[in-house]
N, CA and C of each residue as an Amber inpcrd file, in Angstrom:
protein
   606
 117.6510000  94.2040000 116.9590000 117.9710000  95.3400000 116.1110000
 116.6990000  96.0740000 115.6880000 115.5030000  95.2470000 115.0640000
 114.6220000  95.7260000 114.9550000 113.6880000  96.8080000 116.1210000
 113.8470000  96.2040000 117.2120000 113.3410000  96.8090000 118.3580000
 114.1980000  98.0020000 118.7030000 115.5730000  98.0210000 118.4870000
 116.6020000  99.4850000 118.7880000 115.6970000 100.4140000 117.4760000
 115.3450000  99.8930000 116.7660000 114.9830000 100.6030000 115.5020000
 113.6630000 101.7300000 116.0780000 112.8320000 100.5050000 116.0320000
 111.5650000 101.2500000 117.1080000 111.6220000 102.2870000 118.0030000
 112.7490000 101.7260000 119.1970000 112.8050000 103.1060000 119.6430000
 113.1650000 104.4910000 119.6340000 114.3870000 104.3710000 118.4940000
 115.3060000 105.0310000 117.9520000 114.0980000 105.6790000 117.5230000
 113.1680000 105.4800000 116.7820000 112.1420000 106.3940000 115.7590000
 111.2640000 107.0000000 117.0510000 111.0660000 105.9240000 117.9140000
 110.0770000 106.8340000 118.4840000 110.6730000 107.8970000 119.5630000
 111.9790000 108.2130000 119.6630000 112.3660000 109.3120000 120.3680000
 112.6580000 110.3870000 119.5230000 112.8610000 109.5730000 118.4750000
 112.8340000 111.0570000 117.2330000 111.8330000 111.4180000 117.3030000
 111.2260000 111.1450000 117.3510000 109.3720000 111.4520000 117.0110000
 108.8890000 112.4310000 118.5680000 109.2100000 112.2210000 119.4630000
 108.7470000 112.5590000 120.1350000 109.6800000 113.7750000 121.1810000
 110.7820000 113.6900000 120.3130000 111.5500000 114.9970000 120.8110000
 111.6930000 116.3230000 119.9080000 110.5860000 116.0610000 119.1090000
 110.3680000 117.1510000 118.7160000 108.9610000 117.8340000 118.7150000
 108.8340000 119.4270000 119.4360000 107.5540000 119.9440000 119.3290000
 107.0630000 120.1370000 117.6380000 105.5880000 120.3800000 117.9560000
 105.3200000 120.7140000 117.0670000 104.7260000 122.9170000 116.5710000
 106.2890000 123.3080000 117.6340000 106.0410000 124.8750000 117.2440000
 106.3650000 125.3790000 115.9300000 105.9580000 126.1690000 115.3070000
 106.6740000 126.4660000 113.8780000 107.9410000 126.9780000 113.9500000
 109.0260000 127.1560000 113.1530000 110.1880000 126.9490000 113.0860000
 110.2370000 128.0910000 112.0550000 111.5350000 129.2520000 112.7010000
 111.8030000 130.1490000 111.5370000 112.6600000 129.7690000 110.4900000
 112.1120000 130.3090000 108.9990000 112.6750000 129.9400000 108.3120000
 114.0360000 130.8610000 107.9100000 115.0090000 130.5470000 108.8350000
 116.7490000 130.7360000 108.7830000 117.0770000 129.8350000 108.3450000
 116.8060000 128.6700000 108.3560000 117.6990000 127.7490000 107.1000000
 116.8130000 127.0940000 106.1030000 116.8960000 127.2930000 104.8920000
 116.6320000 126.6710000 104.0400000 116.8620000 125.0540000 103.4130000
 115.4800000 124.7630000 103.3630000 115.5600000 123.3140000 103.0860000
 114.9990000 122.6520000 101.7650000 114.6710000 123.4210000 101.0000000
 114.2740000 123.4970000  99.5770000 115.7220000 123.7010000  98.8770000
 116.2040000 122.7630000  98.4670000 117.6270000 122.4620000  97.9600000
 117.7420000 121.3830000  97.1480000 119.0670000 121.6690000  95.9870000
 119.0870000 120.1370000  95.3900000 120.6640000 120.7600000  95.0420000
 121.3980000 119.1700000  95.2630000 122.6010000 119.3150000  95.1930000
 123.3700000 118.3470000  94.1000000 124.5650000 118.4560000  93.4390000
 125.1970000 117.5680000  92.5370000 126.2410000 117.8590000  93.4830000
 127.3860000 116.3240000  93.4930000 128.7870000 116.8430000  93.9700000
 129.1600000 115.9100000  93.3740000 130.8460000 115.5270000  93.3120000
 131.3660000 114.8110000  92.8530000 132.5330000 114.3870000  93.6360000
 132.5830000 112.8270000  93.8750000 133.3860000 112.5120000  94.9370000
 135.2590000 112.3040000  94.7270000 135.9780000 113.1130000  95.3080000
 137.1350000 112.9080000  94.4170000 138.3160000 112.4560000  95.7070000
 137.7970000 111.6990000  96.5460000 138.5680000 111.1730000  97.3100000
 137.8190000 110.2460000  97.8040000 138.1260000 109.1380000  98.4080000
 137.8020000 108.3900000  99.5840000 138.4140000 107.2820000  99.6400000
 138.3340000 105.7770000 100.5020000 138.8370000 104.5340000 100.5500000
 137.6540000 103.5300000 101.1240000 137.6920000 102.6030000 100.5710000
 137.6040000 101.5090000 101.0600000 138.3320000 100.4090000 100.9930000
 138.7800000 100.1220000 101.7750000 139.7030000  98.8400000 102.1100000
 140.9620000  98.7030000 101.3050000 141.4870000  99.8360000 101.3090000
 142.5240000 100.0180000 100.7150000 142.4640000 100.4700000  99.2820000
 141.5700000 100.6390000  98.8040000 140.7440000 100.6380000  97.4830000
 140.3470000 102.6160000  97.1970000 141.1100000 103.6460000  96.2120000
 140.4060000 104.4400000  95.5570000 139.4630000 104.5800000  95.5300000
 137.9380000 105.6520000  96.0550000 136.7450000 106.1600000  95.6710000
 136.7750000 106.8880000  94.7160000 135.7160000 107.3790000  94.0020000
 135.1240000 108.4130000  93.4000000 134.1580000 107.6930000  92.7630000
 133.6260000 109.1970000  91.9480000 132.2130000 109.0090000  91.5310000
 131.4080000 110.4010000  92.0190000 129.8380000 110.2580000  91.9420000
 128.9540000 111.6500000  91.8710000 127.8670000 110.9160000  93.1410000
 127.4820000 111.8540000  93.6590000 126.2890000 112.3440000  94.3950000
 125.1910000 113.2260000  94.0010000 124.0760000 113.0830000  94.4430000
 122.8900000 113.7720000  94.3370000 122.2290000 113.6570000  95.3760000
 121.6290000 115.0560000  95.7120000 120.9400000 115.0380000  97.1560000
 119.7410000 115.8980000  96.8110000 118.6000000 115.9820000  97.2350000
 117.1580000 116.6010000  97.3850000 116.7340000 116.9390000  98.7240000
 116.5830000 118.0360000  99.1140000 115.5540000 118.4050000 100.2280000
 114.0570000 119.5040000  99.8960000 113.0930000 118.8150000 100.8300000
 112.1450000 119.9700000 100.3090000 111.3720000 119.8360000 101.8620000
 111.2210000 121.2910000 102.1840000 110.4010000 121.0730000 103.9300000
 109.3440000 120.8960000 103.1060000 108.0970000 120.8630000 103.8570000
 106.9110000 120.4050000 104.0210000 106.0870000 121.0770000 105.7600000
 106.0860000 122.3290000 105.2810000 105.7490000 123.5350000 106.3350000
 107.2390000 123.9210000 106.9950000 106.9010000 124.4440000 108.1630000
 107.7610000 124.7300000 109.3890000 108.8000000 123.9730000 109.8680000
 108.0760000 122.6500000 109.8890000 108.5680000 121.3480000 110.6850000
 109.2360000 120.6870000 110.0880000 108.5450000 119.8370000 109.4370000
 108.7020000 118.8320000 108.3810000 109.6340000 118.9490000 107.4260000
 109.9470000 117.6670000 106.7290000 110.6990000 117.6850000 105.1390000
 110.8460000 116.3720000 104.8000000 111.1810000 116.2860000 103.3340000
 111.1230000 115.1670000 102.9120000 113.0290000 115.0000000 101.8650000
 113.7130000 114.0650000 101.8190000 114.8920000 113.7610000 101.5350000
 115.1730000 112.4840000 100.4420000 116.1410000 112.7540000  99.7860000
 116.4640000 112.0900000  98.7790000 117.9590000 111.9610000  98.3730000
 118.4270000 111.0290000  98.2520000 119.8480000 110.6290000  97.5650000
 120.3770000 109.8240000  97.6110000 121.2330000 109.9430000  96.2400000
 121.9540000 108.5660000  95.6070000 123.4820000 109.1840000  95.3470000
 124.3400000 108.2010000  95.6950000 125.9870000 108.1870000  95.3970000
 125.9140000 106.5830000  94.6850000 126.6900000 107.2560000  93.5540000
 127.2770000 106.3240000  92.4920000 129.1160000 106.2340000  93.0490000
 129.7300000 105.1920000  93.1040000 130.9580000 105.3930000  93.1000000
 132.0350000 104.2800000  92.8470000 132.7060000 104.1530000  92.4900000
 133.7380000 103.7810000  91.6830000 134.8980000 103.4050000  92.2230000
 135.2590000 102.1530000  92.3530000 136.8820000 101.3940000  93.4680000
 137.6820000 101.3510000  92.3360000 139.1360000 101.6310000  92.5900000
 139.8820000 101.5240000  91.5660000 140.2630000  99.6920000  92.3050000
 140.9710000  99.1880000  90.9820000 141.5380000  97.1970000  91.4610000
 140.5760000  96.3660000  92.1780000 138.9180000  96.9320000  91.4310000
 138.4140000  95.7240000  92.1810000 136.9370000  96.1280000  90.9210000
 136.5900000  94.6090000  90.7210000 135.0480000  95.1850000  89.8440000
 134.0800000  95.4450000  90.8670000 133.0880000  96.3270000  90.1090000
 132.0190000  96.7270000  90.6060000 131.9700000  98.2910000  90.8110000
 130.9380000  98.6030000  91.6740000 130.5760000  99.8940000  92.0810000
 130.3870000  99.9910000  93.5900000 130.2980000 101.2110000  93.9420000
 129.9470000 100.7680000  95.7030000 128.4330000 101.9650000  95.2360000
 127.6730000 101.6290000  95.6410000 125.7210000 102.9390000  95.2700000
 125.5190000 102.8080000  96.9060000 124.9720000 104.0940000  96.8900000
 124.2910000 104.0700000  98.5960000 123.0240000 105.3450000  98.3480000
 121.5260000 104.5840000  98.5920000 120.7240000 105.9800000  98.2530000
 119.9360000 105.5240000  99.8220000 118.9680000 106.7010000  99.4480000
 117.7070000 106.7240000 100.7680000 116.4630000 107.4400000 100.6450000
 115.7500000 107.4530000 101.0030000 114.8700000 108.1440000 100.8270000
 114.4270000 108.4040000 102.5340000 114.1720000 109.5510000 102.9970000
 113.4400000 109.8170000 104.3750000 112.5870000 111.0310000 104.5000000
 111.9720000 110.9410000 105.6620000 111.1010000 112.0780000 105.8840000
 111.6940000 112.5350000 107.5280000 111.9100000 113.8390000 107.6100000
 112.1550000 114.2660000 108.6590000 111.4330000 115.7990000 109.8060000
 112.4720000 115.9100000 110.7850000 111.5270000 116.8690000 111.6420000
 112.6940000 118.0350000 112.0580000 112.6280000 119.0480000 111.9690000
 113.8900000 120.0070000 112.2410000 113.2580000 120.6020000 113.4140000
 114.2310000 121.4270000 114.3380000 113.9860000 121.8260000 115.8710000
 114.6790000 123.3320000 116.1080000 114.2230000 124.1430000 116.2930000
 115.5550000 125.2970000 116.6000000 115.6740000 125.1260000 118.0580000
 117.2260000 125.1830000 118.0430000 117.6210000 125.5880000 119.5680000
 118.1710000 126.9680000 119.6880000 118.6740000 127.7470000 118.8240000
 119.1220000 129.0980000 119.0850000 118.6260000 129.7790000 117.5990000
 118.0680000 131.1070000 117.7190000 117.7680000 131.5480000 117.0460000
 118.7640000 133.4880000 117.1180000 118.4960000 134.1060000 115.9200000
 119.6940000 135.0390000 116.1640000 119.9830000 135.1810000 114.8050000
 121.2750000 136.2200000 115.0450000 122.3070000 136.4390000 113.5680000
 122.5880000 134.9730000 113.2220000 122.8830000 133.8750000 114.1150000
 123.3790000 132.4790000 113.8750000 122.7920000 131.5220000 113.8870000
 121.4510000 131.1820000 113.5420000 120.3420000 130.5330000 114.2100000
 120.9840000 128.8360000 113.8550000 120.9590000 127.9050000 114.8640000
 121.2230000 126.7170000 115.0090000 119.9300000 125.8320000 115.3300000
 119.6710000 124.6820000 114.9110000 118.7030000 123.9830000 114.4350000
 118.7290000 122.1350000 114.5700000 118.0830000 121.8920000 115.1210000
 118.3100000 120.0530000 115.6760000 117.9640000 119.2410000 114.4850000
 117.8030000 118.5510000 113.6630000 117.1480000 117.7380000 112.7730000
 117.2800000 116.0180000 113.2430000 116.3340000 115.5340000 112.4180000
 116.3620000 114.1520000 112.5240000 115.6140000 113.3860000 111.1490000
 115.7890000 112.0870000 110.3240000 115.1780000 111.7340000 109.9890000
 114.8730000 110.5920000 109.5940000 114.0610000 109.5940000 109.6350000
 113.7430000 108.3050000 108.8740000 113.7530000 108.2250000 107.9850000
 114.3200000 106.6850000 107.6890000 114.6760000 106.7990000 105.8960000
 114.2990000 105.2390000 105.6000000 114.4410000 104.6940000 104.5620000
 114.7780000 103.7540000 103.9540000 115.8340000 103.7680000 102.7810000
 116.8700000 103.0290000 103.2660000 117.9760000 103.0800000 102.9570000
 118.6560000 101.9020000 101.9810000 118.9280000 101.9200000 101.1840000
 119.8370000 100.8270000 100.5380000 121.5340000 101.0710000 100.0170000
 122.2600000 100.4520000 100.1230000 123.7240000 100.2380000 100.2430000
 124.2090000  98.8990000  99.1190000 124.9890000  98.8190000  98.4990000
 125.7480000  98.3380000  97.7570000 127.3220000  98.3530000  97.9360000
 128.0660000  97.4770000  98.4090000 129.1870000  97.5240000  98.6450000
 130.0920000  96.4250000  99.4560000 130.1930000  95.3070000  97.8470000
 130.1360000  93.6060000  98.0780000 128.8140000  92.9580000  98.2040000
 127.8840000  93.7860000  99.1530000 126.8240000  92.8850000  99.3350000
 125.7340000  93.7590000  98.8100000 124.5750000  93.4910000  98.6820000
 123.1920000  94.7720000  98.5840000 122.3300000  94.3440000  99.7740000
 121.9850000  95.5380000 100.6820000 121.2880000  95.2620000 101.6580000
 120.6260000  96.6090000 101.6570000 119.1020000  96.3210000 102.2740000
 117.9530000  97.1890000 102.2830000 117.5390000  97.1580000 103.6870000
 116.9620000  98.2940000 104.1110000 116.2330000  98.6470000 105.2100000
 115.7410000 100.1110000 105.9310000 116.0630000  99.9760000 107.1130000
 115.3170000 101.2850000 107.5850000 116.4930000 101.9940000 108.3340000
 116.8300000 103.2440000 108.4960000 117.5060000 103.9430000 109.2240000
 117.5440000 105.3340000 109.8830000 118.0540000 105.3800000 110.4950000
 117.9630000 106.8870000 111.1570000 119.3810000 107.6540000 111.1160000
 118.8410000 109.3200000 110.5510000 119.5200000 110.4540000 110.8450000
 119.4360000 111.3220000 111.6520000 120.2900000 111.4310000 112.3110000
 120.4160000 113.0710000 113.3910000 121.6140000 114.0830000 112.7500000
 120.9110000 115.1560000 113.2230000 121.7980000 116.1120000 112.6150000
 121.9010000 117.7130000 113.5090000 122.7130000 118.5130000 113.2320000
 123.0170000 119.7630000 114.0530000 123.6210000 120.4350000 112.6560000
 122.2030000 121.9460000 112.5780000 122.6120000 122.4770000 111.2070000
 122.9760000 124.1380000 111.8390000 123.2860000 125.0500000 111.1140000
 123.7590000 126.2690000 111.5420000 124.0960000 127.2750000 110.4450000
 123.2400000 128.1760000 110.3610000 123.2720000 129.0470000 109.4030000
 124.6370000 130.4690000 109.9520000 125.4930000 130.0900000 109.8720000
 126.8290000 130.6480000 110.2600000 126.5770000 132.1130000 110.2680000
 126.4880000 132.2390000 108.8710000 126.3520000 133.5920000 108.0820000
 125.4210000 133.8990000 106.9910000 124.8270000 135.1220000 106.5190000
 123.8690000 134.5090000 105.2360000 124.7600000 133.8100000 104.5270000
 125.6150000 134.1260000 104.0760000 126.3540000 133.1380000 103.5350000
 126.8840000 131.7490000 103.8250000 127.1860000 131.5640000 104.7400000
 128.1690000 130.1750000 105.0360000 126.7070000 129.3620000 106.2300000
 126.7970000 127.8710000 105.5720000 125.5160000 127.3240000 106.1750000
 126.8900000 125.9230000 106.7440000 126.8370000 125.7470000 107.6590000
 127.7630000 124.4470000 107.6900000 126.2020000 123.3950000 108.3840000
 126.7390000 122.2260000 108.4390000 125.2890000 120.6510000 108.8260000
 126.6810000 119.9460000 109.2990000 126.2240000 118.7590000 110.7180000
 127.3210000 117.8690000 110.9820000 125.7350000 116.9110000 110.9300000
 126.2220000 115.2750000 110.4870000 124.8790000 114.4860000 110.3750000
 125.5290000 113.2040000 111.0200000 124.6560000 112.5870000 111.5610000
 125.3400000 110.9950000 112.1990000 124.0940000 110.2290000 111.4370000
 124.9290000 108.7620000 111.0950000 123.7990000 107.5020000 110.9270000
 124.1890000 107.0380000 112.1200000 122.8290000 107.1280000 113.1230000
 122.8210000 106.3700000 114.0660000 122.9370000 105.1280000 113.9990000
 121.7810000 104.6200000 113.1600000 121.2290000 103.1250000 112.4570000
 120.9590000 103.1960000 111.2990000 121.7800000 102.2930000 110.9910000
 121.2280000 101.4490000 109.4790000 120.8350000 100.0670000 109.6330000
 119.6710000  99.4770000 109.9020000 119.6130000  98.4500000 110.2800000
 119.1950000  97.7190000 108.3190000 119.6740000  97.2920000 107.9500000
 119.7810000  96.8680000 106.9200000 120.0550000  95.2460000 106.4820000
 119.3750000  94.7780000 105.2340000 119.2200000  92.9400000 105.4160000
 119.5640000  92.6370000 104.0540000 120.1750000  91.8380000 103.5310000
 120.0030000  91.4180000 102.5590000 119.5920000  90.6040000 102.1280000
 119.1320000  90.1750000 101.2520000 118.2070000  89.1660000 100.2760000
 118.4360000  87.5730000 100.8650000 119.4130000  87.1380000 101.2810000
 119.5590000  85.9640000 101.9060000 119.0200000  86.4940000 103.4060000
 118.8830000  87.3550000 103.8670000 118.5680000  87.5780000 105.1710000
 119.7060000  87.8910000 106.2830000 120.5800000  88.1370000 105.6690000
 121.7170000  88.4840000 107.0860000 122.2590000  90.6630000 106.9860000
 121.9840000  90.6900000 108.5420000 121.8590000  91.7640000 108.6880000
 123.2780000  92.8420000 109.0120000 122.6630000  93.4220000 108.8880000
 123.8920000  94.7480000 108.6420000 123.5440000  95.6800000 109.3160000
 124.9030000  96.1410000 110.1930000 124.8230000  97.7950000 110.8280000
 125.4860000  98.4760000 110.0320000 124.6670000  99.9610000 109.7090000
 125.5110000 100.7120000 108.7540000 126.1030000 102.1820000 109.2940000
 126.5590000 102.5020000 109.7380000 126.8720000 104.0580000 110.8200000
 127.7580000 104.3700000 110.1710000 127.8720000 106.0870000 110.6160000
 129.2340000 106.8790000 110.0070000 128.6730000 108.0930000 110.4820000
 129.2490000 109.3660000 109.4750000 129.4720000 110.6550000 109.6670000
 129.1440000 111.2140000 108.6130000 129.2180000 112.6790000 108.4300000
 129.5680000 113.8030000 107.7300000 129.4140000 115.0570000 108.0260000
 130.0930000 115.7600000 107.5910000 130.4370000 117.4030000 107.9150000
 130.3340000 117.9700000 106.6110000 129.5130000 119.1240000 106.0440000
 129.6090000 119.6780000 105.3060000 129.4320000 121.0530000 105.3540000
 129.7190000 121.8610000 104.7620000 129.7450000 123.3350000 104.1720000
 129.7010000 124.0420000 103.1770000 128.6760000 124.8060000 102.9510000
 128.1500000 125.2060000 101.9770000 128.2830000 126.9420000 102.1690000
 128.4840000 127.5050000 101.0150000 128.8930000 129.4320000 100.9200000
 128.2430000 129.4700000 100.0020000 127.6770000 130.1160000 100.2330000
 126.2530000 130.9470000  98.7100000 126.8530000 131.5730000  98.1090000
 127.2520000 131.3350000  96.6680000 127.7450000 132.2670000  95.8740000
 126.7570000 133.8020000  95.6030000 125.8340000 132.9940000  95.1310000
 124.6550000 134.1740000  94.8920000 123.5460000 133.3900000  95.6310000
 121.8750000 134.3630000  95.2850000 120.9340000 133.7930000  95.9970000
 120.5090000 132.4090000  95.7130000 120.8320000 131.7280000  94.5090000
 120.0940000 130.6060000  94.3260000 121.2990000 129.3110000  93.9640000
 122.3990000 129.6540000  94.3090000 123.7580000 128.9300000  94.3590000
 124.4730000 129.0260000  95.2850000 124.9880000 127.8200000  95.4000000
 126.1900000 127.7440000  96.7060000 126.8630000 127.0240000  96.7470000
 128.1100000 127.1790000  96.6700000 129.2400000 125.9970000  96.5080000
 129.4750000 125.1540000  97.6470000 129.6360000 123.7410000  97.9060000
 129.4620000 122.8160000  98.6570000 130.7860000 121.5900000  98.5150000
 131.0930000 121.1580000  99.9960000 132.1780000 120.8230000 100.3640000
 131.4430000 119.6030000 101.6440000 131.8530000 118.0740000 101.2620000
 131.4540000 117.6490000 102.8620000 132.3820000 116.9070000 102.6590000
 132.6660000 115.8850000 104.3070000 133.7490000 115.1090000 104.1220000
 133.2640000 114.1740000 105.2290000 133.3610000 112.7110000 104.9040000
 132.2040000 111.4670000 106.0690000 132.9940000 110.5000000 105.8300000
 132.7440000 109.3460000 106.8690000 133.1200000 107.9330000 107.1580000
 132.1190000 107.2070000 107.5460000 131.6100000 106.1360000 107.1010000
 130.8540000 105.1560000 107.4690000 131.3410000 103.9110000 107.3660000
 130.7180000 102.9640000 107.8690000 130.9800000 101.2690000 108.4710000
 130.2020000 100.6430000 108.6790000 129.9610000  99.3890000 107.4800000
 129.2420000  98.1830000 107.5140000 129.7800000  97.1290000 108.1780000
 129.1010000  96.8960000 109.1360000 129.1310000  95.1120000 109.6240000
 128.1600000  94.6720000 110.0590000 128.8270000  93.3060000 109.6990000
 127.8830000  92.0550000 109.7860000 127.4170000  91.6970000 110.9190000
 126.6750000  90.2910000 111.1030000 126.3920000  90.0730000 112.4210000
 127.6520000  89.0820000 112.9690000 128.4200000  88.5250000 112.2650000
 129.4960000  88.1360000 112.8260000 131.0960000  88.9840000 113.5300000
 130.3750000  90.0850000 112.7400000 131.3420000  91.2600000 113.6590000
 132.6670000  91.9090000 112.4620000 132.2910000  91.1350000 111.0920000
 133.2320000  91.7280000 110.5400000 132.9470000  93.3280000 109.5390000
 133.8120000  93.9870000 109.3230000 133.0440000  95.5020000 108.9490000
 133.9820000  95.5650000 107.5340000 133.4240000  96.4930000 107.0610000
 133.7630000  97.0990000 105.5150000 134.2960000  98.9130000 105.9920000
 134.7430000  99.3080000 105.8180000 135.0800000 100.9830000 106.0710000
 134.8360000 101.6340000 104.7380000 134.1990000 102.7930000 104.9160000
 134.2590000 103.5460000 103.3870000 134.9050000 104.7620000 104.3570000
 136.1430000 105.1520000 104.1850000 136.6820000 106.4110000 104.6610000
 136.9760000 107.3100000 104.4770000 137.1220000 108.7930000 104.8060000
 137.6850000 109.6100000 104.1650000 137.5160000 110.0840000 102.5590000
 136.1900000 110.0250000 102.9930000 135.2050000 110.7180000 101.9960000
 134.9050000 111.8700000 101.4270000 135.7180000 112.7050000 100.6970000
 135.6020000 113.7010000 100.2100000 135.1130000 114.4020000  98.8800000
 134.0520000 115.3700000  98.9740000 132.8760000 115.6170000  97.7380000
 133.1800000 116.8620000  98.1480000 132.6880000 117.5690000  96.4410000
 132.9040000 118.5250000  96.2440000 131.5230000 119.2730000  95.3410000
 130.7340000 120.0180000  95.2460000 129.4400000 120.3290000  94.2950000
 128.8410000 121.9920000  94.7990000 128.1750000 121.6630000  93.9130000
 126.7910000 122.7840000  93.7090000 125.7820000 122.3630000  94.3950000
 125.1100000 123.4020000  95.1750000 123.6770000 123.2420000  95.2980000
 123.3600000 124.6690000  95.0750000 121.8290000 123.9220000  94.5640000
 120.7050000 124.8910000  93.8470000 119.5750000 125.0780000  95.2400000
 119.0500000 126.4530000  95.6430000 118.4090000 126.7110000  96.4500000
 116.9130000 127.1500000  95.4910000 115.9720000 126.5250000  95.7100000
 114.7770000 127.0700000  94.9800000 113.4710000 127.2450000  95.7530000
């Protein structure tokens, strides 16, 4: 796992030039949402999100966020944050300009178990309209361990969409599935994930 990890980073790393990148999408953002749907294991979600982006030139950027959330008929919480640094790519530029991303993170998850580690994002972003920005994102890997030492794959989805109300607001909508398992093959589902928020463009 560790070694899929390795390479996983180093094709991120290396499929992207280092040309400067127009700035059609904005990555200086911070978002609140609030989660008012999802499941796990038969189990009610909700709860809040927070997300941070800030490029770091052309290329570059750096990422942040934490989900707090809440099972109805069971104690506890399910938390999932990360922290990464990433590399964005344009492939079409235009009235619609579309854009490759990727990024490394370190990741931690809560949900029955707490497990920490390293993971990777890919993503396909698209500035629709000035207004309407939609992002689709995959966790490739979550290679993730917990404190006794047994490891975890963490993968899923999300789709989101965002409409600028005005210049420095935009109302925001995503909806994802992800899946923990073990090394014995058994998995956890968080499904049908639906958030709803603000983001602030600055």
């Amino acid at each position: 796992m560790k070694r899929a990890f390795a390479s996983g980073a180093a094709a991120l790393l290396l499929g992207v030039s280092a040309g400067a990148l127009a700035a059609d999408t904005s990555w200086d953002q911070a978002s609140i949402s609030w989660i008012v749907a999802g499941d796990l294991e038969d189990n009610d979600l909700e709860g809040y999100r927070f997300d941070f982006t800030k490029s770091l030139g052309d290329t570059f950027f750096v990422r942040a966020a934490a989900d707090l959330r809440e099972w109805d008929n069971m104690s506890g919480d399910v938390s999932a944050s990360r922290f990464g640094v990433g590399v964005r790519y344009p492939i079409s530029t235009g009235t619609a300009p579309v854009e490759l991303w990727g990024s490394l993170n370190y990741e931690r998850l809560a949900a029955g178990v707490t497990a920490y580690g390293p993971g990777i994002d890919i993503g396909v972003r698209s500035q629709v309209t000035p207004e309407l920005d939609l992002n689709l994102a995959f966790k490739v890997l979550g290679d993730i361990e917990d404190d006794d030492g047994d490891e975890f794959d963490y993968t899923g989805y999300e789709v989101s969409a965002a409409y600028r109300l005005q210049r420095d607001v935009s109302l925001l909508i995503s909806y994802g599935s992800y899946e923990l398992e073990d090394g014995g093959g058994d998995t956890e589902k968080l499904s049908g994930i639906l958030s709803v928020g603000v983001r602030f463009h600055y």
